[in-house]
Backbone bond lengths (Angstrom), bond angles and torsions (degrees), N, CA, C in turn:
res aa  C-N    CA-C-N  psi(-1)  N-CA   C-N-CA  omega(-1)  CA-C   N-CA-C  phi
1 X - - - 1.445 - - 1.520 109.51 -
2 X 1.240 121.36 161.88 1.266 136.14 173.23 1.619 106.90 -79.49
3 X 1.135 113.36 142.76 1.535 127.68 174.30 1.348 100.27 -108.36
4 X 1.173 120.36 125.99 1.482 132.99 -173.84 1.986 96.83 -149.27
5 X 1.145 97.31 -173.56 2.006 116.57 -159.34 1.246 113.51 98.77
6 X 1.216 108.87 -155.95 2.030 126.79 -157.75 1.737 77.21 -96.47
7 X 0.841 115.20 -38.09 2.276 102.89 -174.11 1.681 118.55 -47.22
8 X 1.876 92.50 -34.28 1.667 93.19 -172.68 1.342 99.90 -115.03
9 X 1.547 136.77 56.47 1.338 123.72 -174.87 1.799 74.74 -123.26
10 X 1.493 104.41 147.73 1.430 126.84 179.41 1.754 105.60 -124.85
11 X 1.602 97.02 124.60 1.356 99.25 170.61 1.544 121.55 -130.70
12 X 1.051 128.88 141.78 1.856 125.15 -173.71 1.311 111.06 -117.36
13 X 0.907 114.28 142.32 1.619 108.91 -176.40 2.087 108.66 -128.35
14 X 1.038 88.05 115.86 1.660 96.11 172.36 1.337 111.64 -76.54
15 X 1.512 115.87 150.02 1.074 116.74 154.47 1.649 123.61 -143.62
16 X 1.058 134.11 155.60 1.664 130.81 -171.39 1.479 115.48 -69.34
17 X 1.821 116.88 130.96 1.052 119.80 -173.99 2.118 113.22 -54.27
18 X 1.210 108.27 -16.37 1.416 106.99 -164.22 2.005 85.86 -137.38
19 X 1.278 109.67 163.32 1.660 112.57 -167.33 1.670 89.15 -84.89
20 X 1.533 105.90 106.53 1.107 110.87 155.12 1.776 128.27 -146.94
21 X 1.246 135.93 -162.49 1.546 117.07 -175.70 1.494 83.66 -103.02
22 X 1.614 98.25 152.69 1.655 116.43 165.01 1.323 113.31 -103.06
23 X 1.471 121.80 109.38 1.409 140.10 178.97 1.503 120.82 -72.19
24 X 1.346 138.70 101.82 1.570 123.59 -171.56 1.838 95.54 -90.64
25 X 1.590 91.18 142.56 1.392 94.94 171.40 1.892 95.25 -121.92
26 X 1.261 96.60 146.00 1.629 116.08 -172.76 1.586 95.67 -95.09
27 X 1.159 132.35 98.93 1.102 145.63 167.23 1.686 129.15 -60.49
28 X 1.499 105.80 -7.69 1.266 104.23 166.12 1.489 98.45 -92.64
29 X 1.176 150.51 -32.82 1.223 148.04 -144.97 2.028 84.35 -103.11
30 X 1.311 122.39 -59.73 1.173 120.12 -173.95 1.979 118.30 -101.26
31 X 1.337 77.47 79.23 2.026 101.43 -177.47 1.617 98.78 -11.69
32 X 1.478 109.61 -99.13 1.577 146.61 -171.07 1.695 97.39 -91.72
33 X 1.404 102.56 115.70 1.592 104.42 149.45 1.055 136.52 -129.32
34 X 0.872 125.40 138.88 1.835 134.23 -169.70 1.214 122.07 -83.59
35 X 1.489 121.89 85.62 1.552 112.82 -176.17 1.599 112.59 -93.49
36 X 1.351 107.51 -169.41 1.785 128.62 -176.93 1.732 97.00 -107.75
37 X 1.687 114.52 116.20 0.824 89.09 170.94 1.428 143.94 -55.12
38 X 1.691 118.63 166.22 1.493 105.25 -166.09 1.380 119.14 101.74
39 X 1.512 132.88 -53.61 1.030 152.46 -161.09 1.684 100.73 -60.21
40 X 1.313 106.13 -83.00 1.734 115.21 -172.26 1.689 119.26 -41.84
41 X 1.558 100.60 121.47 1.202 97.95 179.91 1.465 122.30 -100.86
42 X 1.334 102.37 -48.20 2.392 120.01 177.24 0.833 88.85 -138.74
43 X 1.433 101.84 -168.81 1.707 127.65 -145.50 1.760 79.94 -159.55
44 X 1.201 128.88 173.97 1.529 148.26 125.26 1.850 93.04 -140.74
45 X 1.313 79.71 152.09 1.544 115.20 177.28 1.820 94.39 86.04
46 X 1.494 107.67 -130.65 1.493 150.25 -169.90 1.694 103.97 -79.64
47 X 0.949 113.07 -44.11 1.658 117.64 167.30 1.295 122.56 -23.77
48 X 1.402 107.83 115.56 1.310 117.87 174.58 1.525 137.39 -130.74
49 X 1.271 124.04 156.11 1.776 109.23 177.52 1.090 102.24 -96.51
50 X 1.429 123.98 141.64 1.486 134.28 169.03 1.566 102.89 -138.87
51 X 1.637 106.03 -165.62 1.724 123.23 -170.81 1.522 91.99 -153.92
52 X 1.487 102.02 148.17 1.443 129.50 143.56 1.487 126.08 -146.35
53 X 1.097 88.69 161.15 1.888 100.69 -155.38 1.548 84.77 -82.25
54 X 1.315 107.82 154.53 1.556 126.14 152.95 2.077 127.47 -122.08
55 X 0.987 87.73 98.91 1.123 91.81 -178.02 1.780 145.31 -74.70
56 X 1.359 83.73 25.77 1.528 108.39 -169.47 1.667 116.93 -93.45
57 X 1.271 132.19 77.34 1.804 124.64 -152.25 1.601 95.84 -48.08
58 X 1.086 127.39 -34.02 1.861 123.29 -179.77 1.626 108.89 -46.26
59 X 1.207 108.31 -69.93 1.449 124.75 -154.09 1.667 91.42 -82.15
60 X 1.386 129.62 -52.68 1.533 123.76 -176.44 1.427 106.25 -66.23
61 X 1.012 155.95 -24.12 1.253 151.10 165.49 1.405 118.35 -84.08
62 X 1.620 124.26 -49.71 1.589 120.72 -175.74 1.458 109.03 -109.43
63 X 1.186 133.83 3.60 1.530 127.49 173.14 1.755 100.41 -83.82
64 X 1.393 140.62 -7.62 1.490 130.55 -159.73 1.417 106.66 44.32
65 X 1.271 110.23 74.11 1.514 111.99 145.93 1.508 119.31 -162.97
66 X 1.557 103.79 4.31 1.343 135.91 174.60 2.017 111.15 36.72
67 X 1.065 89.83 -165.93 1.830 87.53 -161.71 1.626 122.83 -54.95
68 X 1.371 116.05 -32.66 1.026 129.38 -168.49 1.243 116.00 -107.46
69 X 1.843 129.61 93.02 1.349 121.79 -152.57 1.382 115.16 -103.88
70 X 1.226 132.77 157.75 1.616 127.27 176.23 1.339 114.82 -82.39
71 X 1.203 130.37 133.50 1.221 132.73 -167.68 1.418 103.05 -129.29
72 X 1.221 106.92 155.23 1.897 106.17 -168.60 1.576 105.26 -145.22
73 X 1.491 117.32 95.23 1.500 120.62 -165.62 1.570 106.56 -123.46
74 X 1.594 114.75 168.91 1.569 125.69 164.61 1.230 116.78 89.71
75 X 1.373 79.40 79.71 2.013 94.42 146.55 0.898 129.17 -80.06
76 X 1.054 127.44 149.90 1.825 125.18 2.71 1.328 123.90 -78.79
77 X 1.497 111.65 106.28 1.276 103.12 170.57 1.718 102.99 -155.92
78 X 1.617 90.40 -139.77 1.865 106.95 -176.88 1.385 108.08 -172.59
79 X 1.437 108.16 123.18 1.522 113.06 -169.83 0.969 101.28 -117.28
80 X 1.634 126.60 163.24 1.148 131.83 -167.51 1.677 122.40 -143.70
81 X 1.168 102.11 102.47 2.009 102.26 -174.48 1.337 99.68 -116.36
82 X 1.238 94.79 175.23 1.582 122.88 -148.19 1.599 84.50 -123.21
83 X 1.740 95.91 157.20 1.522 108.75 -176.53 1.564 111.54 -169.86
84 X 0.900 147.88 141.87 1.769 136.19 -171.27 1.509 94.92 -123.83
85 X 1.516 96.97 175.58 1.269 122.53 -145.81 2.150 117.75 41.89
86 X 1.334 98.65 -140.87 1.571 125.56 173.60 1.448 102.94 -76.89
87 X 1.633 126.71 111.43 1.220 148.22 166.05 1.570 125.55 -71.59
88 X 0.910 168.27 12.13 1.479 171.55 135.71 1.550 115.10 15.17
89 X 1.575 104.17 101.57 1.824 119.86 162.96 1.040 97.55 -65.97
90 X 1.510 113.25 123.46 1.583 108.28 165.22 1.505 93.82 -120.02
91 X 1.682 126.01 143.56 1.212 135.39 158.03 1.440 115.11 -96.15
92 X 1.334 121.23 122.49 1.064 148.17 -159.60 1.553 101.68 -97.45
93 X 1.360 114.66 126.27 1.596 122.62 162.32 1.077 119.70 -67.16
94 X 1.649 136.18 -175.49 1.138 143.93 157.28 1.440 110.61 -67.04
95 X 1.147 128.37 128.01 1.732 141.29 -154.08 1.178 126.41 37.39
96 X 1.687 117.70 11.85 1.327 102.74 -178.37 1.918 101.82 -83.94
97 X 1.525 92.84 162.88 1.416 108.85 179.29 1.235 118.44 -120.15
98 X 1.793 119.80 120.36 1.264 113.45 166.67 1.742 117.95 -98.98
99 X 1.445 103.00 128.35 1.778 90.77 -164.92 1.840 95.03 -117.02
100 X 1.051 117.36 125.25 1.919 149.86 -138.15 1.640 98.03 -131.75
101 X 1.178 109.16 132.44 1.751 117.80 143.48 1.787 105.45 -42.46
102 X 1.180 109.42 143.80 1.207 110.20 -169.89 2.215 111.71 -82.86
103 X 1.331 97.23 -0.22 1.610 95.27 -175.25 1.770 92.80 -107.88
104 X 1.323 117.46 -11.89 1.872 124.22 178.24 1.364 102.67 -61.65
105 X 1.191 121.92 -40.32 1.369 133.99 179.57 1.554 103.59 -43.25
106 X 1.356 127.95 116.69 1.264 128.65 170.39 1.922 111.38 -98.11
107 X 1.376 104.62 -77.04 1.634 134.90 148.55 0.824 157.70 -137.71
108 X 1.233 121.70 164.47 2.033 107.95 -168.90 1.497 103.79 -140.04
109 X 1.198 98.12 176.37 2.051 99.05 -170.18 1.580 93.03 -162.61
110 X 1.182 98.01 131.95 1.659 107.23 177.72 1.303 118.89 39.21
111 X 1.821 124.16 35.93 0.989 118.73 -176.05 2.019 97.69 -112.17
112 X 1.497 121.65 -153.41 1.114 123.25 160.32 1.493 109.35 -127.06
113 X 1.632 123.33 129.47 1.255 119.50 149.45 1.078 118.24 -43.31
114 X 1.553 120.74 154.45 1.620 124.94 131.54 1.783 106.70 178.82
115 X 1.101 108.47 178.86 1.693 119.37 -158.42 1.712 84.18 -109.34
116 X 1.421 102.14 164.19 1.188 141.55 159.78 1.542 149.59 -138.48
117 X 1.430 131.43 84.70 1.434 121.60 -152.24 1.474 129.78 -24.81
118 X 1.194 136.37 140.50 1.335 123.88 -174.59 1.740 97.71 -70.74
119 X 1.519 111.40 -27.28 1.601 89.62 -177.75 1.629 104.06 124.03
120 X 1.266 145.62 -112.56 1.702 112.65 -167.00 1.328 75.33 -113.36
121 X 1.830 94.87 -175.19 1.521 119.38 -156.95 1.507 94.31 -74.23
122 X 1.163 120.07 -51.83 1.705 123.74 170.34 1.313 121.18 -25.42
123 X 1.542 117.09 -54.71 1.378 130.93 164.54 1.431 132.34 -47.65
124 X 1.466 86.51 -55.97 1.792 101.22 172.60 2.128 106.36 -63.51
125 X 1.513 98.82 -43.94 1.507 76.38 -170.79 1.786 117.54 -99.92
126 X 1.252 115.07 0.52 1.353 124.66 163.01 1.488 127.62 -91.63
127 X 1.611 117.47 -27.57 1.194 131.99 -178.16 1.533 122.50 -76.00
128 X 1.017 130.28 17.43 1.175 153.04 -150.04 1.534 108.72 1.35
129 X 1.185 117.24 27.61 1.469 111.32 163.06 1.605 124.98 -100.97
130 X 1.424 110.81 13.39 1.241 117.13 158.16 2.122 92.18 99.17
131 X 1.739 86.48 -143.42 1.482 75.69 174.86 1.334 118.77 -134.51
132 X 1.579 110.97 8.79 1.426 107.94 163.68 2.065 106.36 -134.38
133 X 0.777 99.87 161.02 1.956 130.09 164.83 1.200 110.94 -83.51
134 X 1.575 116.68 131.09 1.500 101.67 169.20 1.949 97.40 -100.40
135 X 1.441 100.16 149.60 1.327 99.41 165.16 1.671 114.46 -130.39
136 X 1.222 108.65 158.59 1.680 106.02 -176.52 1.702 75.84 -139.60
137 X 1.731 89.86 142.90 0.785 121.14 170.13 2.055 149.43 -117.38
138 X 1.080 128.26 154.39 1.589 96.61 -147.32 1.779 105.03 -96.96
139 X 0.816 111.50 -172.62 1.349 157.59 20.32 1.974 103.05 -85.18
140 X 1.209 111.32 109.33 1.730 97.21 174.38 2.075 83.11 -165.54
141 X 1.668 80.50 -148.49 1.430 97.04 -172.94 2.112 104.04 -138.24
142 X 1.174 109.72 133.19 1.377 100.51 158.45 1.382 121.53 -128.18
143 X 1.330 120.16 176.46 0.938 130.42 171.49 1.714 132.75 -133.04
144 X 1.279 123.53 100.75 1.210 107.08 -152.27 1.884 120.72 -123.89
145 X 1.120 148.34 170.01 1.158 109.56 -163.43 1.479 88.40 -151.69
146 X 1.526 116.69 154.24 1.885 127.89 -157.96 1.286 75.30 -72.14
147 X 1.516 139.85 -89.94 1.840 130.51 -118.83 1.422 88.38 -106.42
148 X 1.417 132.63 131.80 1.357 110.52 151.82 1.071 107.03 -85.81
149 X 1.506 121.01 173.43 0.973 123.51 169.86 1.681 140.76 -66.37
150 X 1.218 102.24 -20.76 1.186 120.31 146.53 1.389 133.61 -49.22
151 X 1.139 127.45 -38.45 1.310 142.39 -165.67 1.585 90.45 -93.22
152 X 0.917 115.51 -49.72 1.324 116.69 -172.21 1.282 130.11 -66.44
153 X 1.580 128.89 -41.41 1.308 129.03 148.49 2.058 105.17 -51.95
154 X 0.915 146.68 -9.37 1.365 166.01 -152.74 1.387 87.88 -102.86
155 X 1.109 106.96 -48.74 2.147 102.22 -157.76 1.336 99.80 -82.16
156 X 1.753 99.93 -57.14 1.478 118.40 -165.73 1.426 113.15 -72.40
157 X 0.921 134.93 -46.96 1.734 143.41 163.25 1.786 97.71 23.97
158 X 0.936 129.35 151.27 1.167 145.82 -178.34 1.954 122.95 -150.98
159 X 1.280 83.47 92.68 1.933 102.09 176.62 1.389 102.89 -66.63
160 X 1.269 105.44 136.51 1.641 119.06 -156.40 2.168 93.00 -145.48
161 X 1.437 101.30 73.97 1.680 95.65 -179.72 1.611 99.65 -95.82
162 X 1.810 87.33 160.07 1.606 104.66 -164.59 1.941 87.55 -111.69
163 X 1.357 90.06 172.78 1.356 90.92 156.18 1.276 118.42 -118.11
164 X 1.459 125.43 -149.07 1.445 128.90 -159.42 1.643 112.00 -59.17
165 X 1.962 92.15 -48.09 1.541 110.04 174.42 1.590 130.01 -49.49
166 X 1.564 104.77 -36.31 1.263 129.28 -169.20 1.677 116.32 99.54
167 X 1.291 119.87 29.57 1.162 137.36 170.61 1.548 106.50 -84.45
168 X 1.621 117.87 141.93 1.057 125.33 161.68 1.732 103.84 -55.68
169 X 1.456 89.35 164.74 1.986 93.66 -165.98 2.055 86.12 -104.24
């Protein structure tokens, strides 16, 4: 006979390499998704990680997500990425544009990449956002998140000087 009850039920629990929230995406409802690399953690069901190339020098070079993109497919399932700080689904209309720091960008689904100039040379090289914006555009879905993680080891970083001996100072 089969042994079944609460004795033989198995459960795993993920958690994110760096303190951040774990986002489930429902993969029957969201076909193809477009993550940042890094992000994707499991799958249940059919869920899978994949790549596709982008061949566009605009968007593979100044959107931050460069040529080779993460893709997150197969239903039936539920995938699960990682994202820091405050997370926000935004559903996107037909032509509306959301224009993002290019590392805020978490994922998108049935939306369109593309860049946008930051705007004069002053801007681009004082504004510390470099020299382009990524924007995705709708009809789709994104997902985007306040600190990346990047930025954040960036802020927080901690200088640790020795002296001659090799003693912390």
């Amino acid at each position: 006979t089969r042994l079944t009850g609460w004795f033989m039920r198995r459960y795993v629990g993920i958690t994110s390499s760096v303190p951040a929230e774990v986002v489930a995406l429902d993969l029957e409802t969201y076909d193809v998704v477009h993550a940042r690399r890094g992000s994707f953690m499991s799958a249940l069901g059919r869920g899978n990680a994949g790549f596709e190339c982008d061949c566009n020098p605009l968007t593979c070079c100044c959107a931050g997500f460069g040529m080779c993109r993460q893709t997150i497919s197969g239903a039936p399932g539920t995938a699960f990425v990682q994202a820091t700080g405050t997370v926000e689904r935004k559903a996107l209309k037909s032509g509306e544009t959301l224009v993002v720091d290019s590392y805020s960008l978490v994922a998108w689904h049935d939306a369109t990449l593309g860049v946008r100039p930051v705007g004069t040379c002053g801007a681009c090289c004082c504004g510390g956002e470099g020299c382009c914006y990524t924007t995705i555009t709708g009809p789709g879905t994104a997902w985007v998140q306040s600190m990346p993680w990047e930025l954040y080891r960036r802020h927080m970083g901690v200088v640790v000087q020795l002296d001659k001996n090799g003693n912390v100072k």
